[in-house]
C-alpha positions in Angstrom: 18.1 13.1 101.4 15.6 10.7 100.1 15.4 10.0 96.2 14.0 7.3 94.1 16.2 5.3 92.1 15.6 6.8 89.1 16.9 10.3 90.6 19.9 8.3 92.5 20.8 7.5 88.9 20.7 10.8 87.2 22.9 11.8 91.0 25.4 9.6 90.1 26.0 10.1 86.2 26.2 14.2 87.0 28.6 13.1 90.3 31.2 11.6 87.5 31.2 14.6 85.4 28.9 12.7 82.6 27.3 15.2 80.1 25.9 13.3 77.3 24.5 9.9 77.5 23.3 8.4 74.0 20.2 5.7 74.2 17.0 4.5 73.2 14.3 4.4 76.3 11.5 1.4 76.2 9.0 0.3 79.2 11.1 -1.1 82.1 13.7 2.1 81.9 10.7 4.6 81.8 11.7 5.9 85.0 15.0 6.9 84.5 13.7 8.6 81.3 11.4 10.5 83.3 13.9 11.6 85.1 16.3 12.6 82.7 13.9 15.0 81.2 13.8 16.8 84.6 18.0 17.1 84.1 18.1 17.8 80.2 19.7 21.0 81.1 22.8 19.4 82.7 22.7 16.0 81.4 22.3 16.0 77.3 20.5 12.6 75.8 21.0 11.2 72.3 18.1 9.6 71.2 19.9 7.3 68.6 18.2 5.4 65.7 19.0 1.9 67.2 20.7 0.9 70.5 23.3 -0.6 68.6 24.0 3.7 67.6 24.2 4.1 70.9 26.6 1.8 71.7 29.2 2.9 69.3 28.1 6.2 70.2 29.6 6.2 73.4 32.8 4.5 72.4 32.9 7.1 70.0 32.8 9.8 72.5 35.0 8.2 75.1 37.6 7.2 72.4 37.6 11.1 71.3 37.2 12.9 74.9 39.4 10.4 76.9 35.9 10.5 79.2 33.6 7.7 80.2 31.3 7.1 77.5 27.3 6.2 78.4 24.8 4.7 76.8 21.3 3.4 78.0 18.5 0.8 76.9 15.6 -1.4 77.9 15.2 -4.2 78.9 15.3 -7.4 76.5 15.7 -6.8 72.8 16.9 -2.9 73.5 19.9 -4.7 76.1 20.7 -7.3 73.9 21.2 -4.4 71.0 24.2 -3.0 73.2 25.9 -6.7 73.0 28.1 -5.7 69.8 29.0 -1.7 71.1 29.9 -3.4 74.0 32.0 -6.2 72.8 33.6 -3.6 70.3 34.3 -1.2 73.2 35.9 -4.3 75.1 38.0 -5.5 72.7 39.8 -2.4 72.2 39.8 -0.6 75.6 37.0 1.5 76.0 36.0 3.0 79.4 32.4 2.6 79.0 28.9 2.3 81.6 26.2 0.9 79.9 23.0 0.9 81.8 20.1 -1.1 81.3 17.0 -1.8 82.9 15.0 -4.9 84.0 11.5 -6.3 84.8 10.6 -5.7 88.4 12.3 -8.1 90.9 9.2 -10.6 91.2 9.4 -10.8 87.8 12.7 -12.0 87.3 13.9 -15.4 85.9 9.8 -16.1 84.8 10.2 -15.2 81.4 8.7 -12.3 81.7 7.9 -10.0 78.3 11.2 -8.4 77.9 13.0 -10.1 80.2 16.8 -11.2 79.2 19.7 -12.0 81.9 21.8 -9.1 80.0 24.4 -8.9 83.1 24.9 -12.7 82.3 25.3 -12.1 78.6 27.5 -9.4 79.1 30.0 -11.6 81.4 33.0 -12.4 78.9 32.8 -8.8 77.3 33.0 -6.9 80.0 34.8 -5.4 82.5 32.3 -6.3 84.9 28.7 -6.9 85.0 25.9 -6.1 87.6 22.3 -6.3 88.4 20.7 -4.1 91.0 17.9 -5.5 93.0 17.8 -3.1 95.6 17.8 0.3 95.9 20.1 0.6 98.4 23.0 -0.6 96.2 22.2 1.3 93.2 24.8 4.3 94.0 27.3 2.2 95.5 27.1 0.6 92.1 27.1 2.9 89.7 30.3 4.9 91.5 32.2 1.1 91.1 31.1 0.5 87.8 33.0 3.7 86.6 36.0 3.1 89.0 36.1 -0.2 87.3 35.4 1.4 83.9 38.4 3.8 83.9 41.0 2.0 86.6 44.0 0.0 85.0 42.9 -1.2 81.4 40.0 0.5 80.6 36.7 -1.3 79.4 33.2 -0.8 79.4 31.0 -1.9 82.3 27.2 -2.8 82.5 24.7 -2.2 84.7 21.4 -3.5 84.9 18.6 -2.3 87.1 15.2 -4.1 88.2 12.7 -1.7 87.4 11.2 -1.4 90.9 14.7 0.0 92.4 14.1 2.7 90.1 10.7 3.3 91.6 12.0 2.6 95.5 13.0 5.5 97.3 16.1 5.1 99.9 18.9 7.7 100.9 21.0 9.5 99.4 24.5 11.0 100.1 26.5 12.8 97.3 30.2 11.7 96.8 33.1 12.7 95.4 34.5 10.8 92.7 37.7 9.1 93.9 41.2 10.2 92.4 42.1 7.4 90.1 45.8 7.2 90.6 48.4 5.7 87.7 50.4 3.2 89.4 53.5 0.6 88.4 54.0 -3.2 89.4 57.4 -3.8 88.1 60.6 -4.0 90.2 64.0 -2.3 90.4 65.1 -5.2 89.2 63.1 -5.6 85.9 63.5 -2.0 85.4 67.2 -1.6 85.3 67.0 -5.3 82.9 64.8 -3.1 80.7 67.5 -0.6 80.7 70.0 -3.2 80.3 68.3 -4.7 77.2 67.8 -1.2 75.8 71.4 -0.2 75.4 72.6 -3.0 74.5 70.6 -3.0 71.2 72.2 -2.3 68.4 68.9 -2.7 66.1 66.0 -1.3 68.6 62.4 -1.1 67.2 59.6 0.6 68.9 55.9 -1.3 68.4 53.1 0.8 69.5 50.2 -0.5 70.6 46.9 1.5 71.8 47.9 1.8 75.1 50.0 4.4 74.1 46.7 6.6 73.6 45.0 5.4 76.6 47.7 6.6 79.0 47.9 9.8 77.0 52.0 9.0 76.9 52.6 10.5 73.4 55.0 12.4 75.0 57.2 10.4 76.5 57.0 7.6 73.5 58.5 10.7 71.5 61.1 11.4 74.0 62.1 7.8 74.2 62.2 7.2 70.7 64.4 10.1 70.5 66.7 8.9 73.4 67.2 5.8 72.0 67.4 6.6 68.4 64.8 3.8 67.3 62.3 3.5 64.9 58.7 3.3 65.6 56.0 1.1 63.8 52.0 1.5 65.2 48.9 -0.6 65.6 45.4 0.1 64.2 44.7 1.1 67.9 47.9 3.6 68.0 47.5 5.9 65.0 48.2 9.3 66.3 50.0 8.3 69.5 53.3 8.6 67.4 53.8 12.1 64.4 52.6 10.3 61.4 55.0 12.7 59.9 58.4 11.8 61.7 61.4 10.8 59.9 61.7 7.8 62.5 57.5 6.9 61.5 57.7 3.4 59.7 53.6 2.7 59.1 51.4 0.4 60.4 53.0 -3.1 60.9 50.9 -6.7 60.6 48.5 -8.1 57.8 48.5 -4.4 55.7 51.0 -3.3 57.3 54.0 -1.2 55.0 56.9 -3.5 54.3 59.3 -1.0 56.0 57.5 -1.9 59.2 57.3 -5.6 59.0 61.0 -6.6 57.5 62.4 -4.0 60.0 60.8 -5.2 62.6 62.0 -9.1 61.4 65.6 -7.6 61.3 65.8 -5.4 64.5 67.6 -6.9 67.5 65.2 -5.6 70.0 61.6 -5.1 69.8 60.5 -3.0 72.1 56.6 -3.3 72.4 54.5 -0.5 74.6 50.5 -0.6 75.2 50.6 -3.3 72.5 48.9 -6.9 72.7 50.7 -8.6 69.7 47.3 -9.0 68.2 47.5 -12.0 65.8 46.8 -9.5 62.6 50.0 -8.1 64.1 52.2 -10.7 64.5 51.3 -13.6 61.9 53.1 -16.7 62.2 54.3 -16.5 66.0 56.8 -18.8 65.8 58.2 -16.4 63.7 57.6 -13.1 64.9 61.2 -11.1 65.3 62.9 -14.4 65.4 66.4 -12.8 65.9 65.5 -9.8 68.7 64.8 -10.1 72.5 61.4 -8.3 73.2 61.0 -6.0 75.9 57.0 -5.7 76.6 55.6 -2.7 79.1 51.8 -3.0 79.4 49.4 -1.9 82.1 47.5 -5.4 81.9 49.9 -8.3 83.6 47.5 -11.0 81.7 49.0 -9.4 78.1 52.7 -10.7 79.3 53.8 -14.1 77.6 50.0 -14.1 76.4 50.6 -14.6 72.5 54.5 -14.1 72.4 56.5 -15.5 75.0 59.1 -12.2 76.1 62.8 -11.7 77.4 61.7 -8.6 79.6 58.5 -7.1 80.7 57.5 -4.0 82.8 53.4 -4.2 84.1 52.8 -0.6 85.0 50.8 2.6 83.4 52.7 3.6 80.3 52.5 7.1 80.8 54.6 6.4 84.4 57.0 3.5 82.9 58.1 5.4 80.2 58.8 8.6 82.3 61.2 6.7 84.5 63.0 4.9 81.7 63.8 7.7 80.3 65.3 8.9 83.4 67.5 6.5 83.0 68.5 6.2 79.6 70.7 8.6 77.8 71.0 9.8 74.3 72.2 6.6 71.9 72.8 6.6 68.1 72.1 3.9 66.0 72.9 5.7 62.8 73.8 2.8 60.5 70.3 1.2 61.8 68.5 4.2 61.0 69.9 4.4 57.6 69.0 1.0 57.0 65.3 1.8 57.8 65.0 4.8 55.5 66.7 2.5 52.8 63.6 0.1 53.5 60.9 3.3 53.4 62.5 4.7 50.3 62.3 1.1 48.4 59.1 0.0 49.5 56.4 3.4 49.9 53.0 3.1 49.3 51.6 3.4 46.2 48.8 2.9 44.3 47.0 3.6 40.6 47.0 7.5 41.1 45.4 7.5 37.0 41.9 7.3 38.6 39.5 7.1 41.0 40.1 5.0 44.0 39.9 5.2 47.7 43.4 6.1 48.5 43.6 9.4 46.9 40.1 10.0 48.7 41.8 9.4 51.6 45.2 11.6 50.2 42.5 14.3 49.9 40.8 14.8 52.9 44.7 14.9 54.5 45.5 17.7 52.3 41.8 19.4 52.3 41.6 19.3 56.6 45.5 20.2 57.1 45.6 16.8 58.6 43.4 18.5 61.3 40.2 16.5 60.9 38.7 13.6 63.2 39.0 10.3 61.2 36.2 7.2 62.0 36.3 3.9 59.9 34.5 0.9 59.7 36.3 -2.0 59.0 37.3 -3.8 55.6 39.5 -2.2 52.7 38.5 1.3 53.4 39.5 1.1 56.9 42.8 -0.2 55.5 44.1 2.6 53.3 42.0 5.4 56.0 45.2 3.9 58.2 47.9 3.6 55.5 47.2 6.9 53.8 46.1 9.5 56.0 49.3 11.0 58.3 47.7 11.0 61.9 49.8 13.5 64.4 47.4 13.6 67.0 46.4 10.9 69.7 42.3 10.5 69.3 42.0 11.0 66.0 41.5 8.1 64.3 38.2 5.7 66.2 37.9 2.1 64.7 37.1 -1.2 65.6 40.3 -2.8 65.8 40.3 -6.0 67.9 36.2 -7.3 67.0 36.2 -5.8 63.4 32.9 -4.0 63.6 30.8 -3.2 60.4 29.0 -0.3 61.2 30.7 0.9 64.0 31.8 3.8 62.1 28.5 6.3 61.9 27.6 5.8 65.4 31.2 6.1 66.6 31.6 9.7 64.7 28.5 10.7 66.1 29.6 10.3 69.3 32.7 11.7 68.5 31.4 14.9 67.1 29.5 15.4 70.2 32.4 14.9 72.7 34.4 17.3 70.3 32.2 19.5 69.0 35.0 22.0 67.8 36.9 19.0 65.8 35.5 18.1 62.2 35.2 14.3 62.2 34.7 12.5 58.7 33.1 8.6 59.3 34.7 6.5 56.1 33.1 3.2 55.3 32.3 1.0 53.0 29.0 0.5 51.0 28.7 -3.3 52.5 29.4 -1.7 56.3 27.3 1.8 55.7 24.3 -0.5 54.3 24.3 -1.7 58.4 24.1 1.3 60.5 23.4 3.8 58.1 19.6 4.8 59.5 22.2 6.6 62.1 21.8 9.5 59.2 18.5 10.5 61.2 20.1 10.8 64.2 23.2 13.3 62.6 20.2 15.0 61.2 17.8 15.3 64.1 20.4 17.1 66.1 22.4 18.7 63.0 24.9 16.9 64.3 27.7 18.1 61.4 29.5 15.1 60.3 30.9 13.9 57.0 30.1 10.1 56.0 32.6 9.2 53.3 30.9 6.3 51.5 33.5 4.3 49.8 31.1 2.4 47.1 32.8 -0.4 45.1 29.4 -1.9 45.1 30.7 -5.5 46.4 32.6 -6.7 50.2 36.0 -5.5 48.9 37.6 -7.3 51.7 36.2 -10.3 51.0 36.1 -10.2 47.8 40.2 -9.5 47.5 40.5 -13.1 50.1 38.0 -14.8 47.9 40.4 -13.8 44.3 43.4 -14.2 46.4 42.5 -17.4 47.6 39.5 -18.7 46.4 39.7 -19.0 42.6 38.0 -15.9 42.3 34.3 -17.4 43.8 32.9 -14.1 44.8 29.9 -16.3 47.1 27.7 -13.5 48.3 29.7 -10.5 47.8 28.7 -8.5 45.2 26.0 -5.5 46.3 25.4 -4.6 42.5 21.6 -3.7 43.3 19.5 -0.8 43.3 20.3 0.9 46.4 20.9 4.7 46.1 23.2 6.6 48.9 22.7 10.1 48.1 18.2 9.6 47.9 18.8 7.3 51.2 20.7 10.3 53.1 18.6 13.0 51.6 15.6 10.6 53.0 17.4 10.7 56.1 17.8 14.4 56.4 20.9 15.1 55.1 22.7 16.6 51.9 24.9 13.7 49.9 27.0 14.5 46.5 28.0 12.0 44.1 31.8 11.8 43.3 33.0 9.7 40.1 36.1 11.3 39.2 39.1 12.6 41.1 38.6 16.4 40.1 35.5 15.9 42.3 36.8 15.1 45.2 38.6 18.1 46.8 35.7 20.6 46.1 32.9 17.5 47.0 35.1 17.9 50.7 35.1 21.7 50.8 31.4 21.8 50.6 31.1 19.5 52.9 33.1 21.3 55.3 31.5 24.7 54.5 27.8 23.5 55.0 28.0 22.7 58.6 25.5 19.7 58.8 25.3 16.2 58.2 26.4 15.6 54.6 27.1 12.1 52.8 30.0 12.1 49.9 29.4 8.3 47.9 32.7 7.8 46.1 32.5 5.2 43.3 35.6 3.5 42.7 36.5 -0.1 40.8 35.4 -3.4 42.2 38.6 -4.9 42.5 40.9 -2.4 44.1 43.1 -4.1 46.7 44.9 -3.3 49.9 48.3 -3.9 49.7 50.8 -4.6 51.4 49.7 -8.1 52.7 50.7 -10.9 54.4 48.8 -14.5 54.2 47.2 -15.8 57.4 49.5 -17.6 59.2 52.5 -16.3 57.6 55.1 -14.6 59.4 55.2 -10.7 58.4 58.5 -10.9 56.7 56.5 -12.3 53.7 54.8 -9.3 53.2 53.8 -8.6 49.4 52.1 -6.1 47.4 50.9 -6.0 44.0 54.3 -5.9 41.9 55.2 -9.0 43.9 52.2 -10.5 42.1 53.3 -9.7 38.9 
C-alpha cells in the first residue's frame, strides 16, 4: 500500500508494540504530528514541558516496562534538547528510539533556520545514529533502529528524518518484528574455568552490576548466590536485582557504598562480577581493587572485559543464559566461616544516622515502611540520591530509575513520569534535591495536565549538599556557589503548576504528609526541610581504594 512518511512512521512505532511516545512537536516534525493525531487512539502522546522531559521520560518508561522507550522533537534547538536524555539513557543502558526531524533535503548543510546535524551530535552517545533522506528507507530504518536499540546491550538509538520524506509517499509492507534471541560467546573452555575458579573459592563475593536487571536474571543471581553460599554487594544500576532484605545482601559497594560491602569485597578471594562495568565510583583506586581475589567477570558487552580491571576469567554472553548454565554445573557449597565473617562486618558497621531530627534518611526510612516497600523509587543525583539507595530495601528489579553512569540533575521528574505511565498500577515517588528539582521541575505541568499521580519528594537543604559536603571535606569549607538560600517557594511553584504540595519540617510530619499523598491520587509535591550540612556516609576519597572507607565516627 502507498503511505507518506509520516504514516510509514506511526506504521512502524505500532509494528513494535510502542504505546506511548513522550515529545514536544515544532515545524519540520509537523507531519508526523499530524499524523499521530489521526492514531491517538492506539498510540498515546505526552506532550512534555521541555524535550529534555521527554527524554528522561522515555528512559523512565523503558527502565520501568523493560520496553523501548520513545520520544520525539524538532528539528534544531528541540533535537539538541534530547542530547542529555540521551546521553543519560546511554550511559546506563537504556533501549531507547529517539526520533527527530529535519529541514527538507535541499535544505540540508545551508544553515538553514533550525537546522542542526543532530545524527552527528548524537554519534558517541548512541547506539547508532541515522538520517533518512528518502522515503524509501524510512521503515527499513526505523525496524533497525529498534533491533539495534534492544539487541545485546541495550542503548538508545536516534533517528532523524528530512522533512520532505515525511511528506513523500512510497510503499508500504507491514512486518513482523523479528524475535530477538539471547545468545552466549564464551567457550566450553572458559566456562568449566569459571566453574573451576568458583569452587575453588574459599571467600566468593558476588558484585552486581545493572545488567542483572536488563537480562531480567534475578532469578538465577538468587539461585547462584544460594549455590555457592556467597555474599552479594550491588551497584546504583542493580538495586532490586538482588532481595534488599536477604541475609546474604551486603549494600551498595563504591564511593557511599556500606563498609560491609567494600572491606568484604577487599578481603574475599574471589570477586565474582555479573552485568557490572567496574565503574570508577565503584572501584576507586584500581590498582587496588580486591588486590588478593581472582575476578571472574560475565557481561553481555565483550568491550567491558579487561576494560577498567584487568580479569583472571571472563564469560561474554547474556546473563540471564550464563548464569542458568553455571548453575547447572555448580552444586551446593558452604562457606560458613566466610559468611560469618560478613555478618560480623554488617553487625559492626550498619548505617546509621542522627535519628533525633529531621533529615533525609528517615524520609527515605518512611516511605519504606509507609509503601510496604511496594512503591516505584526515582532520584536525581547528589546526597538524596545517596541515602534513596542506602536506606530504602529494594526487592524488586525496576524499582529504583536513576542516572547512574552521567549523573543527571533533573532526570528524576521526567523519568517518574515516564515511569508512572509505563506502570500505571505502581505508585512511583521522584526524590530530589532542591538544587536538581530547581532544573526540571516545570515537568509539574506535565504530571498535572494528564493527572499523572506521582509523588515528588523535595529534599530542601536549601544549598548543593553534594558539593557542598566535597567543598567542607576538601576544600576548607569554601562553599563557591552553592548555597540556594533565596526566595524560591516549592509548595506556591507546584500549586502554580497544578498540583497539591505540603510542607514537612518535623519528623511526626512525615508519615501522614506520605499517606495523603498516596490517598489523593494526583500529582502532589512533599518539600522536606532538613539541615544544610547533613552528609552521606560511608565514603571513600577519589582515588582511594574502597577499603578506606569512612563515615562520620571515623572523623571524630
Amino acid at each position: 500500500m502507498q503511505l507518506t512518511g509520516s504514516e510509514i512512521v506511526i506504521e512502524c512505532l505500532k509494528e513494535q508494540g510502542v504505546d506511548t511516545v513522550f515529545g514536544y512537536p515544532g515545524g519540520t516534525i509537523l507531519n508526523i504530528y499530524d499524523e499521530l493525531y489521526k492514531h491517538s487512539d492506539e498510540i498515546r502522546h505526552i506532550l512534555t514541558s521541555h524535550e529534555q522531559g521527554a527524554a528522561h521520560a522515555a528512559d523512565g518508561y523503558a527502565r520501568a516496562t523493560g520496553r523501548v522507550g520513545v520520544c520525539m522533537a524538532t528539528s534544531g534547538p528541540g533535537a539538541t534538547n534530547l542530547v542529555t536524555g540521551i546521553a543519560t539513557a546511554f550511559m546506563d543502558s537504556v533501549p531507547m528510539v529517539a526520533i527527530t526531524a529535519n529541514v527538507n533535503l535541499p535544505a540540508l548543510g545551508k544553515d538553514s533556520f533550525q537546522e542542526v546535524d543532530i545524527a552527528g551530535v548524537t554519534i558517541p552517545i548512541t547506539k547508532h545514529s541515522f538520517i533518512v533522506k528518502s522515503v524509501t528507507d524510512l521503515a527499513p530504518t526505523l525496524r533497525r533502529a529498534f533491533d539495534i536499540a534492544t539487541s545485546g546491550r541495550p542503548g538508545p538509538v536516534l533517528v532523524d528524518i528530512t522533512k520532505d520524506v515525511t511528506a513523500a509517499v512510497c510503499e508500504y509492507e507491514p512486518q513482523k518484528p523479528a524475535v530477538r534471541e539471547r545468545s552466549v560467546s564464551y567457550t566450553q573452555e572458559e566456562l568449566e574455568k569459571a566453574v573451576e575458579y568458583i569452587k575453588a573459592a574459599q571467600r566468593p563475593f558476588i558484585y552486581l552490576g545493572g545488567g542483572a536487571i536488563l537480562s531480567e536474571a534475578s532469578d538465577e543471581v538468587a539461585q547462584f548466590a544460594e549455590l555457592i553460599d556467597a555474599p552479594v554487594c550491588d551497584t546504583l544500576m542493580a538495586k532490586g536485582a538482588f532481595d534488599g532484605n536477604s541475609p546474604r545482601y551486603t549494600g551498595m559497594i563504591g564511593m557511599h557504598g556500606t563498609k560491609t560491602s567494600n572491606l568484604g569485597v577487599s578481603q574475599c578471594d574471589l570477586l565474582i562480577a555479573l552485568g557490572a562495568r567496574f565503574s570508577d565510583r565503584v572501584i576507586g583506586n584500581p590498582n587496588r581493587f580486591a588486590e588478593g581475589a581472582k575476578i571472574l567477570h560475565i557481561d553481555i558487552d565483550a568491550a567491558e572485559i579487561n576494560k577498567n580491571i584487568r580479569v583472571d576469567a571472563s564469560l561474554v554472553g547474556d546473563l540471564k543464559l550464563t548464569l542458568a548454565e553455571l548453575n547447572r554445573h555448580l552444586e551446593k557449597s558452604q562457606h560458613t566461616e566466610w559468611m560469618h565473617t560478613i555478618q560480623e562486618l554488617k553487625e559492626k558497621y550498619p548505617l546509621k544516622y542522627d535519628n533525633s531530627r529531621l533529615s533525609c534518611p528517615y524520609v527515605i526510612e518512611t516511605i519504606d515502611r509507609v509503601t510496604g516497600g511496594d512503591a516505584l523509587i526515582t532520584t536525581d543525583v547528589g546526597q538524596h540520591q545517596m541515602w534513596a539507595a542506602q536506606y530504602y530495601h529494594y526487592t524488586k528489579p525496576r524499582t529504583f530509575l536513576s542516572s547512574g553512569g552521567l549523573g543527571t540533575m533533573g532526570y528524576g521528574l521526567g523519568a517518574c513520569i515516564g515511569a508512572q505511565v509505563g506502570q500505571p498500577d505502581k505508585l512511583c515517588i521522584n526524590i530530589a534535591g532542591d538544587g536538581c528539582f530547581r532544573m526540571n521541575m516545570n515537568e509539574l505541568a506535565t504530571a498535572s495536565r494528564y493527572n499523572i499521580p506521582i509523588i515528588q519528594v523535595v529534599i530542601n537543604n536549601h544549598v548543593l549538599g553534594m558539593v557542598r559536603q566535597w567543598q567542607t571535606l576538601f576544600y576548607g569549607k569554601r562553599y563557591s556557589q552553592t548555597v540556594l538560600n533565596d526566595k524560591v517557594d516549592f509548595c506556591k511553584v507546584a500549586e502554580g503548576l497544578g498540583c497539591a504540595a505540603i510542607r514537612v519540617t518535623e519528623k511526626e510530619q512525615v508519615a501522614p504528609a506520605i499517606e495523603k499523598a498516596i490517598a489523593m491520587k494526583a500529582p502532589v509535591l512533599i518539600e522536606c526541610v532538613i539541615p544544610e550540612d547533613d552528609k552521606v556516609f560511608p565514603m571513600v576519597p577519589a582515588g582511594a581504594p574502597i577499603a578506606d572507607v569512612f563515615d562520620g565516627d571515623d572523623l571524630k
